[in-house]
C-alpha positions as CSV (number, residue, x, y, z in Angstrom):
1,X,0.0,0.0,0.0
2,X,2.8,2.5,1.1
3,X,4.6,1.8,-3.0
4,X,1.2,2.4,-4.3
5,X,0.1,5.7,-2.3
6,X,4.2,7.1,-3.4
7,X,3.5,6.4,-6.7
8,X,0.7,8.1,-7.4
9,X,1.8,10.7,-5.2
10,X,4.7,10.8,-7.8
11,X,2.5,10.6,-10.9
12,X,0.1,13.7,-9.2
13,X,3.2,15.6,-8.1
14,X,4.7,15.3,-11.3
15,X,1.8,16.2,-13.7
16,X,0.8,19.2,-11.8
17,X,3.8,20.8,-11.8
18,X,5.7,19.2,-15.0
19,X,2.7,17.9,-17.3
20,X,4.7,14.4,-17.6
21,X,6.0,11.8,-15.7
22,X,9.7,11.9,-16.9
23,X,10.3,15.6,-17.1
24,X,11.2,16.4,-14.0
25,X,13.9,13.2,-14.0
26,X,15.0,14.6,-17.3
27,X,15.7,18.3,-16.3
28,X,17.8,17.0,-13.3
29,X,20.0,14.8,-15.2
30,X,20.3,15.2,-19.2
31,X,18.8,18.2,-19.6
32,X,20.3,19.9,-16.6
33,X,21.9,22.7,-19.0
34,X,18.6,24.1,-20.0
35,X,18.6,26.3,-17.2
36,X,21.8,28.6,-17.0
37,X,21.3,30.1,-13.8
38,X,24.1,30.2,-11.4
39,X,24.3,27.7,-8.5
40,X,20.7,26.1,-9.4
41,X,21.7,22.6,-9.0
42,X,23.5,23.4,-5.2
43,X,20.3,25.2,-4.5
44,X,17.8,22.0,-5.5
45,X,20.8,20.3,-3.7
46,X,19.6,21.9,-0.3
47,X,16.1,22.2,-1.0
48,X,16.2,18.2,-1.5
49,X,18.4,17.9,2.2
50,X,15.9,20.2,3.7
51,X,13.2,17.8,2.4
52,X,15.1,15.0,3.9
53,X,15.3,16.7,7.1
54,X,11.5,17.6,7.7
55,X,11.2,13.7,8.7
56,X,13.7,13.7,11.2
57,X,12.2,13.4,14.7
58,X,9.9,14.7,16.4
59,X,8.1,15.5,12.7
60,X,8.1,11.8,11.2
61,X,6.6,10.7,14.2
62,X,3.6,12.9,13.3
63,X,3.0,11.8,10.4
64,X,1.4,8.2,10.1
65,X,3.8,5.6,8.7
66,X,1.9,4.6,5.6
67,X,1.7,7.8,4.0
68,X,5.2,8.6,5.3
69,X,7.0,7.7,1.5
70,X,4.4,9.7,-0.1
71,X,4.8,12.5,1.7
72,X,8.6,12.6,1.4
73,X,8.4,12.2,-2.2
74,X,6.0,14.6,-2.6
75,X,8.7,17.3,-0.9
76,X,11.8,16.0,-2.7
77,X,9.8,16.7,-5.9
78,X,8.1,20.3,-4.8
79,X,11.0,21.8,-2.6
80,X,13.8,21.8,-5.3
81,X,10.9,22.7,-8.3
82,X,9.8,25.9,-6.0
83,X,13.4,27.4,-4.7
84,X,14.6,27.1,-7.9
85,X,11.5,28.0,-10.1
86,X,11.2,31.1,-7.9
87,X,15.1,31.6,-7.8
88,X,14.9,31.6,-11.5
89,X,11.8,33.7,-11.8
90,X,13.6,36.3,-10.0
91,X,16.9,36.3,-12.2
92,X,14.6,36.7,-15.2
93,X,12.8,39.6,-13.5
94,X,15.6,41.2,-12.7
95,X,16.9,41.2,-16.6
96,X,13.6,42.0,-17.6
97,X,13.9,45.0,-15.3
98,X,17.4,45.8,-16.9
99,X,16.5,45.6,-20.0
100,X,14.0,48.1,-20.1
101,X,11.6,47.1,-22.6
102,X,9.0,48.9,-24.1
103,X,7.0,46.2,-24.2
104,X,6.9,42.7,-22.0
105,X,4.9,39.7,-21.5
106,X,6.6,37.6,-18.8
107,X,5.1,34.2,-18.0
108,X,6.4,32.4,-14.9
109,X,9.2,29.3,-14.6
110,X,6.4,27.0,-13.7
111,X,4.7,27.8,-16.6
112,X,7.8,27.1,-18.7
113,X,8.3,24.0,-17.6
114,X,5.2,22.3,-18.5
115,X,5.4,24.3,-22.2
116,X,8.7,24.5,-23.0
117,X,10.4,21.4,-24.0
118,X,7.9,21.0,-26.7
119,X,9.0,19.7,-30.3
120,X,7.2,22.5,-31.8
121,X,7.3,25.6,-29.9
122,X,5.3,28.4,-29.8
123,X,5.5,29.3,-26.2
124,X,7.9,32.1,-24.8
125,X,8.9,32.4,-21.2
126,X,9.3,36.1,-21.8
127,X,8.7,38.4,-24.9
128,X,10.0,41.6,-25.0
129,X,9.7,44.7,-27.5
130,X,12.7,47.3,-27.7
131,X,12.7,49.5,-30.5
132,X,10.4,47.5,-32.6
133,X,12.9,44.9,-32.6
134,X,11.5,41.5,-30.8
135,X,12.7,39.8,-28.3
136,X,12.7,36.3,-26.3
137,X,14.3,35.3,-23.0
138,X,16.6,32.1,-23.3
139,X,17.0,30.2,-19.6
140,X,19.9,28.5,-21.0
141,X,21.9,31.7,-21.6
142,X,19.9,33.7,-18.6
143,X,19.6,36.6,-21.4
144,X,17.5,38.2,-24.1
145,X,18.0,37.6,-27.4
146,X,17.1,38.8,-31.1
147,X,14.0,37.0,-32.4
148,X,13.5,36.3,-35.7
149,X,10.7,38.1,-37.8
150,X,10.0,34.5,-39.0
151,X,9.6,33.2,-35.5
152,X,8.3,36.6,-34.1
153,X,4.9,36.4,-36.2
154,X,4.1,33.2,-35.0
155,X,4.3,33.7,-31.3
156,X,4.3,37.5,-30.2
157,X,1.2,39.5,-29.7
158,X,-0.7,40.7,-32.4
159,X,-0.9,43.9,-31.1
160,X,2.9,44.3,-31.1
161,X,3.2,42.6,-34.9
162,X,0.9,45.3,-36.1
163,X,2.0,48.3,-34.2
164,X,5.8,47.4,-35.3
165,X,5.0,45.9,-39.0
166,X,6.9,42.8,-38.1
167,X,6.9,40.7,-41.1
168,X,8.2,37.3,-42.7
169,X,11.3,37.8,-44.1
């Protein structure tokens, strides 16, 4: 009963804050250089300990032994995903801040990591217009950089297309 009750814990944890099963393993090991930020890994590193440490006594006696797996899953998964998501979400703010767009759509780390490794994508973690000239924020190089007017008509907003006369080139 206690393998049952982790794994769907996993399976719950994981779509709700991935969208897949495999994601989460998969940005922690292979695809670990998606994310550029400095010191993310050390930072899930702790967040995982800290997980670890929350059922050291007197707190894992309070919690009933069955459900015990489940719940430590549950924060080995969702400690590491929120410190870094909101570590990460802050970096890009900061940049966005620094940038000074005229323009901006941000949309959150969480967001991006159930959209973003997509085969197709049309999904930005952060748009930006400077000048007319489009914009797209890369987590892998913690950074704008220049979008393509090929690209930019398929996933800025149409307002911003039109008001610019962004074309295919």
């Amino acid at each position: 009963m206690k393998l049952l009750l982790t794994a769907l814990a996993y399976v719950v944890v994981t779509v709700v804050l991935f969208g897949d099963l495999f994601q989460p393993i998969a940005l922690a090991t292979f695809w670990s250089g998606r994310l550029g930020a400095p010191y993310w890994q050390g930072i899930a590193i702790i967040s995982f300990a800290a997980a670890g440490l929350i059922f050291m006594r007197p707190a894992r006696d309070a919690i009933p032994a069955l459900l015990r797996p489940a719940i430590s899953l549950i924060l080995a998964v969702l400690l590491p995903t929120m410190t870094v998501g909101l570590y990460a979400d802050g970096i890009r703010h900061r940049e966005v801040l620094a940038f000074k767009p005229d323009e901006v759509e941000e949309h959150s780390f969480f967001r991006s990591i159930r959209e973003a490794p997509a085969d197709f994508q049309f999904f930005l973690h952060t748009a930006a217009l400077k000048g007319c000239t489009p914009y797209a924020w890369s987590y892998r190089k913690i950074a704008f950089y220049v979008l393509p007017p090929n690209i930019a008509v398929n996933v800025l907003p149409q307002q911003w297309i039109k008001r610019c006369g962004i074309v295919r080139n």
